[in-house]
C-alpha positions as CSV (number, residue, x, y, z in Angstrom):
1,X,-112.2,-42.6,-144.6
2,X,-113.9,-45.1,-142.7
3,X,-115.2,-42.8,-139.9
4,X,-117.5,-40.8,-142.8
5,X,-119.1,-44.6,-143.3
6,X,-120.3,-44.3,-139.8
7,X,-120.9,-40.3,-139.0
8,X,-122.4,-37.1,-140.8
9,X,-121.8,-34.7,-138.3
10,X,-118.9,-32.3,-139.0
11,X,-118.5,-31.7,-135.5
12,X,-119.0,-35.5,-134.1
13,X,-116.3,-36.0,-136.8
14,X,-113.7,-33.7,-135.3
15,X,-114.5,-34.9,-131.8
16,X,-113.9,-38.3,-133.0
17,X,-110.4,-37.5,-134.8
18,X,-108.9,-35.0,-132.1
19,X,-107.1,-36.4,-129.0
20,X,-104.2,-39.0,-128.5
21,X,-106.0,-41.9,-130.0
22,X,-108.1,-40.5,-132.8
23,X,-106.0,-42.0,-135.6
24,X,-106.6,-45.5,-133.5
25,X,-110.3,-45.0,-133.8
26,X,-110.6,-44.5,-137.1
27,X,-108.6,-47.4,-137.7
28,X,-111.1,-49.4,-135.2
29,X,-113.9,-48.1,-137.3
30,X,-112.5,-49.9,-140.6
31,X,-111.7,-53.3,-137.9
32,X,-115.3,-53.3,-136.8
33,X,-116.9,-52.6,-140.1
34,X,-114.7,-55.5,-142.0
35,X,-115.4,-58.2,-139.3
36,X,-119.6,-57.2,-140.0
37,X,-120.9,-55.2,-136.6
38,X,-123.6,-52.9,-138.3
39,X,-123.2,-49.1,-138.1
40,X,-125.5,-48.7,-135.5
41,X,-123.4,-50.9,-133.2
42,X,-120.0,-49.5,-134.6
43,X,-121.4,-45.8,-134.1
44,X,-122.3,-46.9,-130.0
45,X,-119.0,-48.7,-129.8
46,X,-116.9,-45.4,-130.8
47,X,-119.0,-42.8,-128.8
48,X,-118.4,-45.3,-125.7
49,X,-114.4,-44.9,-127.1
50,X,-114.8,-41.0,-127.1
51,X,-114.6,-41.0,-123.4
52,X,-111.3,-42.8,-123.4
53,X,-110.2,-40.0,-125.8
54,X,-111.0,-37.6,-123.9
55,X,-109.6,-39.4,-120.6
56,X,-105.8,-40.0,-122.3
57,X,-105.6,-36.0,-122.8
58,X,-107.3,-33.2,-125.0
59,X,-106.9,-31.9,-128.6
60,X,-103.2,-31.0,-128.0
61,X,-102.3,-34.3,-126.9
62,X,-99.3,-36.2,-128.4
63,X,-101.1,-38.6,-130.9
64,X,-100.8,-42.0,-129.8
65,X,-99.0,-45.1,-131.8
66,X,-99.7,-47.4,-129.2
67,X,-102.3,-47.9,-125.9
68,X,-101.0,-49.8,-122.8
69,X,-103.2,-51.9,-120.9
70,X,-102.7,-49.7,-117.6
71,X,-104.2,-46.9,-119.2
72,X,-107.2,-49.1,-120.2
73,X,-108.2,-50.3,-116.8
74,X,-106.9,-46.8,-115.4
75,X,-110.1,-45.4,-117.2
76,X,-112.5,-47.7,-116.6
77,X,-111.7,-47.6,-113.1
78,X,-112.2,-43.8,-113.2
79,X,-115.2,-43.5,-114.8
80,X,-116.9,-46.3,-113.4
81,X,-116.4,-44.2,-110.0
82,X,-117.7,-41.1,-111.4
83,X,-120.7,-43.0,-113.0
84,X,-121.7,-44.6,-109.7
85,X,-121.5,-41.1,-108.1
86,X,-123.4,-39.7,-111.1
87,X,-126.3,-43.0,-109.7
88,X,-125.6,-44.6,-113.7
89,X,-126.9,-47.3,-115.1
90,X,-125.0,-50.5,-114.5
91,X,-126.4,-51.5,-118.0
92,X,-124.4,-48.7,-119.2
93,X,-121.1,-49.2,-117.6
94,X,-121.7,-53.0,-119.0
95,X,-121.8,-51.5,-122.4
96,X,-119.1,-49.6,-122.1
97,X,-117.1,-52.5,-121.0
98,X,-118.3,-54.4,-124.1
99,X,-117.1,-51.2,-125.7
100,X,-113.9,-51.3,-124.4
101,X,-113.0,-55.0,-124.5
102,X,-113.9,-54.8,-128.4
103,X,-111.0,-52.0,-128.6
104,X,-108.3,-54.0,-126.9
105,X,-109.0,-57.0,-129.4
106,X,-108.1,-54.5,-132.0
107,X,-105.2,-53.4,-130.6
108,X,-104.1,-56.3,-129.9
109,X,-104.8,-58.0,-133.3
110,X,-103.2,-54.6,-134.8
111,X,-100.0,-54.9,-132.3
112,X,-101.1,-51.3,-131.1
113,X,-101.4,-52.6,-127.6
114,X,-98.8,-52.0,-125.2
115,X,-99.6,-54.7,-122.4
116,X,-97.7,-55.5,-119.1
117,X,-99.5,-58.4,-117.9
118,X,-98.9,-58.6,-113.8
119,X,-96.9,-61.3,-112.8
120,X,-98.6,-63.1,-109.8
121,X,-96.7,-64.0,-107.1
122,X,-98.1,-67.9,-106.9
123,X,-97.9,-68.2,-111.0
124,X,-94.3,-70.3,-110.8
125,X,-96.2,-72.3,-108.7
126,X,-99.2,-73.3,-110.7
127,X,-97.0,-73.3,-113.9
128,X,-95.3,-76.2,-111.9
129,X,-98.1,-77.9,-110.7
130,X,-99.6,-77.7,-114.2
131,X,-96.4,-79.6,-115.7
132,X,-96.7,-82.3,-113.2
133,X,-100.1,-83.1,-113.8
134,X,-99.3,-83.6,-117.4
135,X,-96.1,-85.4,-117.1
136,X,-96.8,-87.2,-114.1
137,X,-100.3,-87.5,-113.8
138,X,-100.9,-88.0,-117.7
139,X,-103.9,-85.2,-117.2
140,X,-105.9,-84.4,-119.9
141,X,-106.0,-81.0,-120.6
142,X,-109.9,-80.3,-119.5
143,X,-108.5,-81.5,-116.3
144,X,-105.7,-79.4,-116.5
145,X,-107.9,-76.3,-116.9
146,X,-110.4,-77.5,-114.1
147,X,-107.4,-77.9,-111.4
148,X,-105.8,-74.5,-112.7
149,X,-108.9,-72.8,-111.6
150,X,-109.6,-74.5,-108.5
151,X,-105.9,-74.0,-107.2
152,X,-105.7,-70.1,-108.7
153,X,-108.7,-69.8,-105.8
154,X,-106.4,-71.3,-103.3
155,X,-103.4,-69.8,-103.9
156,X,-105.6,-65.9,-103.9
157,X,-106.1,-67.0,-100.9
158,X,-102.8,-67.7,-99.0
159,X,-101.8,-64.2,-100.6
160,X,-98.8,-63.6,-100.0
161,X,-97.6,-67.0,-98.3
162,X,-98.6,-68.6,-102.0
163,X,-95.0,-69.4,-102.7
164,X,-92.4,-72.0,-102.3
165,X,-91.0,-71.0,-98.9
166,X,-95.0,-70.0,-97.6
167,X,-95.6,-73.3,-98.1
168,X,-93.5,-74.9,-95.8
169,X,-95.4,-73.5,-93.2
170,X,-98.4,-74.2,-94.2
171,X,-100.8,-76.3,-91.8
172,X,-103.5,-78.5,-91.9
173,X,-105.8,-76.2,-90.0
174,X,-105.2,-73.1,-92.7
175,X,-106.0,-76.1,-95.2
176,X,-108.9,-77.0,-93.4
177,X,-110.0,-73.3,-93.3
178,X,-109.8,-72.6,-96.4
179,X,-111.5,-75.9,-98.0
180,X,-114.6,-75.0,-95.1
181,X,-115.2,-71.6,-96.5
182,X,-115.1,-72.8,-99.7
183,X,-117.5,-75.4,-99.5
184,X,-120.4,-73.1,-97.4
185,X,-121.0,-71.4,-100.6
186,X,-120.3,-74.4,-103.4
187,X,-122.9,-76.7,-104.8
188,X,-121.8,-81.0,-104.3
189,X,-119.6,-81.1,-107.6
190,X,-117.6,-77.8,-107.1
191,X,-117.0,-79.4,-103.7
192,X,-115.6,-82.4,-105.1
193,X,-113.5,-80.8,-107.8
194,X,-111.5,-78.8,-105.4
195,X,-111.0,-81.7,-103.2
196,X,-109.9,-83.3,-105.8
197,X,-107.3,-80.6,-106.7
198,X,-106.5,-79.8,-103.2
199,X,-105.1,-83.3,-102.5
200,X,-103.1,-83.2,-106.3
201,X,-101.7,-80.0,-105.4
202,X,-100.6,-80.9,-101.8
203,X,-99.2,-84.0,-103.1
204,X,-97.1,-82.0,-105.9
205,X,-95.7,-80.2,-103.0
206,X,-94.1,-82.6,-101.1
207,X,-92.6,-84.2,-104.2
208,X,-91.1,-80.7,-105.1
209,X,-89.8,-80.9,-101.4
210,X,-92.2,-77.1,-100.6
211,X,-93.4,-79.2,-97.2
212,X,-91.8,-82.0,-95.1
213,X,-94.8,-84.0,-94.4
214,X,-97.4,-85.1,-96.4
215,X,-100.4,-82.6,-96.1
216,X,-103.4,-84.1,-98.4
217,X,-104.9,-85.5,-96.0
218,X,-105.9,-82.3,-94.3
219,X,-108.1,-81.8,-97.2
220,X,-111.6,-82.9,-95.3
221,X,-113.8,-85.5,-96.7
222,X,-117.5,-84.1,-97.4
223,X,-119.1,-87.7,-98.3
224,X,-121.2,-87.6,-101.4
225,X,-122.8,-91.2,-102.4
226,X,-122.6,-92.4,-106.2
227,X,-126.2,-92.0,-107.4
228,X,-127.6,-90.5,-104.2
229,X,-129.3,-88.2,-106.2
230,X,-132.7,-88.4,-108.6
231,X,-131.6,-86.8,-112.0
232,X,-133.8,-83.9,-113.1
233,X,-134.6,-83.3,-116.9
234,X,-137.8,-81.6,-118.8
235,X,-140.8,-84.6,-119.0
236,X,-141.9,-84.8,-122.4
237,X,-144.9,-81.9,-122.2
238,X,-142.3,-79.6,-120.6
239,X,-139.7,-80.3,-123.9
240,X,-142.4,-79.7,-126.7
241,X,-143.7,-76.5,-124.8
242,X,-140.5,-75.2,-124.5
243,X,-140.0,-75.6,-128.2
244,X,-143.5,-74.0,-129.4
245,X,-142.5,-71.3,-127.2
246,X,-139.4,-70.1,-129.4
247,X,-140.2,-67.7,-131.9
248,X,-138.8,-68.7,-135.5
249,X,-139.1,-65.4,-137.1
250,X,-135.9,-63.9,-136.3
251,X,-132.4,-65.8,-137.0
252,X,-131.7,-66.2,-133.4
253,X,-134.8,-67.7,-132.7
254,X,-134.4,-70.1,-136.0
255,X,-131.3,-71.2,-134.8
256,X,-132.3,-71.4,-131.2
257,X,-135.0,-73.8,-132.1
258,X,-132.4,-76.0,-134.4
259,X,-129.9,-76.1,-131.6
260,X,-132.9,-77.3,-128.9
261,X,-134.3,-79.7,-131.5
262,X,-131.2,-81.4,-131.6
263,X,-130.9,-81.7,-127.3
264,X,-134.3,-83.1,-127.2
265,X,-134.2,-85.3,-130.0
266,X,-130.8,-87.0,-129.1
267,X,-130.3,-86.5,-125.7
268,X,-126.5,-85.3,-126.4
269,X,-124.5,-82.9,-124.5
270,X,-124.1,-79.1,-124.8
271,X,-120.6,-79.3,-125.9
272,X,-121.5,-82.0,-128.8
273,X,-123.4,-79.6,-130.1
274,X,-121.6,-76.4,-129.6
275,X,-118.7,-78.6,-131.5
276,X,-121.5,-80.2,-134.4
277,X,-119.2,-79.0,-138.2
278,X,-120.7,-78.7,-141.4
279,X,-119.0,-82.0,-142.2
280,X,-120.7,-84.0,-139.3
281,X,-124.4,-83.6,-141.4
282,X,-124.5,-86.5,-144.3
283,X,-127.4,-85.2,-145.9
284,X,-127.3,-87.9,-148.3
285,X,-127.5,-90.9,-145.9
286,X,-129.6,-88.7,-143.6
287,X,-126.8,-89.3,-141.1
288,X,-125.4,-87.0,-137.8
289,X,-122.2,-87.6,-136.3
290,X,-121.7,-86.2,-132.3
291,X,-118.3,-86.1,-131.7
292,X,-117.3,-87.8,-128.6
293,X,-116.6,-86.0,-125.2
294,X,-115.6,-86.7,-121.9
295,X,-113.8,-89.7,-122.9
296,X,-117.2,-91.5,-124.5
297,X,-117.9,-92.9,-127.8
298,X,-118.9,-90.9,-130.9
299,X,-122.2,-90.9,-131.8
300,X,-123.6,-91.4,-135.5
301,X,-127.4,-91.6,-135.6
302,X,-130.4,-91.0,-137.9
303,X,-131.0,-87.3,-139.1
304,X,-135.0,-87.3,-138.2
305,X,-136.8,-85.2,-140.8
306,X,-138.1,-82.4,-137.6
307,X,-134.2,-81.9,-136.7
308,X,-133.6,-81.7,-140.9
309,X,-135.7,-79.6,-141.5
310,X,-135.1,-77.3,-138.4
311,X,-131.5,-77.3,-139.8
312,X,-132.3,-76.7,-143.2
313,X,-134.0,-73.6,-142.2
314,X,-131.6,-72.1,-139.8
315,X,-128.4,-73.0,-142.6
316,X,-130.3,-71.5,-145.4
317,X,-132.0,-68.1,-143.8
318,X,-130.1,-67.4,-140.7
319,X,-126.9,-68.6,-140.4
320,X,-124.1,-65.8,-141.2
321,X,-121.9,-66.4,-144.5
322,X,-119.0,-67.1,-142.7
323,X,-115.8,-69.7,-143.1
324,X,-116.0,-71.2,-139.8
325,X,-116.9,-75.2,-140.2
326,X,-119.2,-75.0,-137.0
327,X,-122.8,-74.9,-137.4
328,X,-123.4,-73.0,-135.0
329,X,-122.5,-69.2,-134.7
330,X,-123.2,-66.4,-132.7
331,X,-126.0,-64.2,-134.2
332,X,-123.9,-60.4,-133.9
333,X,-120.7,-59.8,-135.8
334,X,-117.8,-60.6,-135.1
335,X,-119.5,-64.1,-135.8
336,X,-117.4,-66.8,-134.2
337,X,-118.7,-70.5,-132.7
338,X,-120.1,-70.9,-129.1
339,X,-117.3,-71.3,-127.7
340,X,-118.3,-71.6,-124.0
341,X,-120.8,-73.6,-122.2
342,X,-122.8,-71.0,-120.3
343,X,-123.8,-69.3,-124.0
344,X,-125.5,-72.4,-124.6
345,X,-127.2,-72.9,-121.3
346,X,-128.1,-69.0,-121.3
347,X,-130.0,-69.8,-124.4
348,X,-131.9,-72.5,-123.0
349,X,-132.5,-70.5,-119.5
350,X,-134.2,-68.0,-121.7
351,X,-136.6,-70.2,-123.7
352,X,-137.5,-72.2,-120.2
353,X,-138.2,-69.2,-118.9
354,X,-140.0,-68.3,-121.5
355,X,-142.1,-70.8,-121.5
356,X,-143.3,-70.0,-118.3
357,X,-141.9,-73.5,-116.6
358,X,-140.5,-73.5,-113.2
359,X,-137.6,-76.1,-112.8
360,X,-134.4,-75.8,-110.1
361,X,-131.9,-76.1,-113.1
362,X,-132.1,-74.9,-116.3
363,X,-129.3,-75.8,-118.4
364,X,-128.9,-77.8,-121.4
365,X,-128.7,-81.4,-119.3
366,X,-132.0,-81.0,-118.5
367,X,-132.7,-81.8,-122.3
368,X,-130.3,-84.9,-121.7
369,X,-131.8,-86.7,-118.5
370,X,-135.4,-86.0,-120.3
371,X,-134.0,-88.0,-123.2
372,X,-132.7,-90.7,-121.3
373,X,-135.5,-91.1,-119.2
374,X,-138.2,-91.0,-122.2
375,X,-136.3,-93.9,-123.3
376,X,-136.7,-96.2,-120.6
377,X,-140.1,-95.5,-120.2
378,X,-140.7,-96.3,-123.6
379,X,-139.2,-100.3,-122.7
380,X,-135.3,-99.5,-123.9
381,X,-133.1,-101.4,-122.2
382,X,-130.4,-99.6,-120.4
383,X,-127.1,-100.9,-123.5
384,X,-129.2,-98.7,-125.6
385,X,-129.5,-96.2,-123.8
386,X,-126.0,-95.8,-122.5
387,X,-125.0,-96.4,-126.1
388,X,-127.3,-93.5,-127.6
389,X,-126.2,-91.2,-124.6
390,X,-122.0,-92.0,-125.6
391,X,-121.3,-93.6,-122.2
392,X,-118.5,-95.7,-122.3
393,X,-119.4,-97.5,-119.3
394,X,-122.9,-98.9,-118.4
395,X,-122.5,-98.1,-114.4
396,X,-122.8,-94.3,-115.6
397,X,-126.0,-94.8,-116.7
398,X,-127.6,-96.3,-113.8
399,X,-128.2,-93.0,-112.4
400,X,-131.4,-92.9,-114.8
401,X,-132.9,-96.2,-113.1
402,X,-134.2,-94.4,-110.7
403,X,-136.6,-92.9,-112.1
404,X,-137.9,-95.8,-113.9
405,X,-138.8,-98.9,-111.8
406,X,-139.2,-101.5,-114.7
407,X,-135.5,-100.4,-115.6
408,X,-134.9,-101.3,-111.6
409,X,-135.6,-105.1,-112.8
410,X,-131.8,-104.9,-114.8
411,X,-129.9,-104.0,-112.2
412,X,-131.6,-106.5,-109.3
413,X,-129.6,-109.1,-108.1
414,X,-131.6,-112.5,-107.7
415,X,-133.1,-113.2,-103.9
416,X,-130.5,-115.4,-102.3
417,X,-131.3,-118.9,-101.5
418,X,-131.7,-120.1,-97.9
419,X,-128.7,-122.5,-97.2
420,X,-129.1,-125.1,-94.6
């Protein structure tokens, strides 16, 4: 039985197996210890579950087939009140959320779970919106799940007018409202993404016939200025501190440093990395291959023997045995990709801040405006640079003249002449 691979204790045993959902949990014992989570973590991630036990009913309890998803967030609702009265932890209850989300993939991979997903009240709404945006709009589908979120935030908000006949009495002054608050609180490109969306939506509206006048305008217009601002990246001393700084004896440090190496030797974006296969490494024409994003060019450069070799040592001693084709996994079981951008940028944060340097941002860009600044300083004219970088269009790289007044000279339009 798989719950004697994890526990000794007769009594921990019989705990474990009595209650509505004991036959689930040893069945989650084999899930966890087939996908690779050691027994230390499986043994923490079932005493967490015994509280769920214990919460669905007692030893008599009907055993359970199935769980719902009700009952799920019933309990964690519960016991994160009687926690906070009992002054826990909040690291606990995070772990017991860990816990608990790690069940309800089981279930649901297993078909055990019984969910009734709420319905909200705006979703026809967005579902619309969504389709028009494709069809209409020819909207990629990153922009697709940029405006999804931006308009779920404005459709929470109208409550319950967030339907087709609440929006024919919708004003510009709620519009107005709404965008104001929103912006108080949002940085310059949050802002301008849900102006952008605002104005899509509105319009999307009065095609579908929800409104009888034309309401995008309402949206106000927070000017921001095309290279108004000076980009911010690690200077070269910053870059190579930050990479003596990471400690290679470990596997997530050895794969830390491989994944850094690369941003600072090629100036390429989180995602390009986060997305770098097996197949993209030619190790026999000491070749890499970046994948395009955001609509630029793929990039196929020169495998430098410091970014070889920092691969070389993360593939051979620290990257799991797994069939995914990404380099790049996660360092716990169940071992999957980096699949989001903040897991990247939470791993530079920590080596910054580790390094003891004290910058306004610390994601993985900064790694990319060092780059491209390095390079104009070392006398590269802006076609390479836009062209190592992936832009597709040579106005997007201006932004990096500025901090580079010999680069200035490229861009400078001749004095006019005096005509008499």
């Amino acid at each position: 039985m798989a719950l004697e691979r994890v526990f000794e204790c007769p009594r921990t045993l019989r705990r474990l197996r009595s209650g509505p959902i004991g036959k689930l949990l040893e069945g989650f014992c084999s899930w966890l210890l087939e996908h690779g989570f050691p027994r230390g973590t499986t043994r923490k991630h079932l005493f967490n579950l015994s509280h769920l036990n214990e919460y669905l009913g007692g030893p008599r309890s009907v055993v359970r087939q199935t769980v719902s998803l009700r009952e799920v967030e019933g309990f964690f609702r519960a016991y994160s009140l009687q926690c906070r009265h009992r002054r826990a932890l909040e690291g606990y209850l995070r772990r017991l959320g860990y816990s608990v989300n790690r069940f309800l993939a089981y279930l649901r991979e297993s078909g055990f779970l019984d969910s009734l997903p709420r319905q909200e009240i705006y979703q026809p709404l967005l579902d619309g919106y969504l389709q028009w945006m494709r069809h209409y709009q020819h909207a990629s589908e990153g922009t697709l799940t940029v405006r999804s979120h931006s308009i779920t935030q404005f459709l929470d908000w109208l409550g319950p007018e967030a339907t087709a006949e609440g929006l024919s009495r919708l004003t510009a002054q709620r519009i107005e409202a709404f965008f104001l608050s929103y912006a108080r609180s949002m940085g310059r490109s949050a802002r301008r993404s849900m102006q952008s969306a605002l104005r899509t939506f509105l319009r999307f509206c009065l095609h579908q016939g929800y409104m009888e006048r034309p309401l995008d305008r309402a949206v106000p217009t927070l000017r921001t200025y095309k290279l108004a601002t000076v980009p911010r990246g690690l200077n070269d001393p910053q870059a190579q501190q930050v990479l003596r700084a990471i400690h290679r004896n470990s596997p997530g440090g050895r794969r830390d440093y491989a994944i850094l190496q690369l941003l600072y030797t090629y100036g390429v974006r989180g995602g390009q990395v986060r997305a770098l296969r097996l197949e993209d490494i030619d190790w026999v024409q000491n070749q890499i291959l970046f994948k395009a994003s955001k609509q630029g060019k793929d990039s196929r450069l020169p495998l430098t023997v410091q970014v070889g070799k920092s691969l070389l040592d993360y593939l051979q001693h620290s990257r799991p045995s797994d069939s995914h084709p990404h380099v790049f996994l996660t360092c716990r079981a169940p071992y999957h990709p980096l699949t989001h951008s903040s897991s990247l940028s939470a791993i530079v944060e920590r080596h910054i801040r580790a390094a003891g340097i004290q910058i306004p941002s610390k994601g993985a860009h900064l790694f990319r405006h060092g780059f491209a600044t390095r390079m104009l300083h070392q006398g590269h004219s802006l076609k390479a640079v836009a062209d190592v970088l992936g832009h597709r269009h040579l106005s997007t790289t201006f932004i990096y003249t500025k901090v580079d007044f010999n680069a200035l000279k490229q861009v400078g339009l001749a004095w006019p002449q005096e005509v008499h």
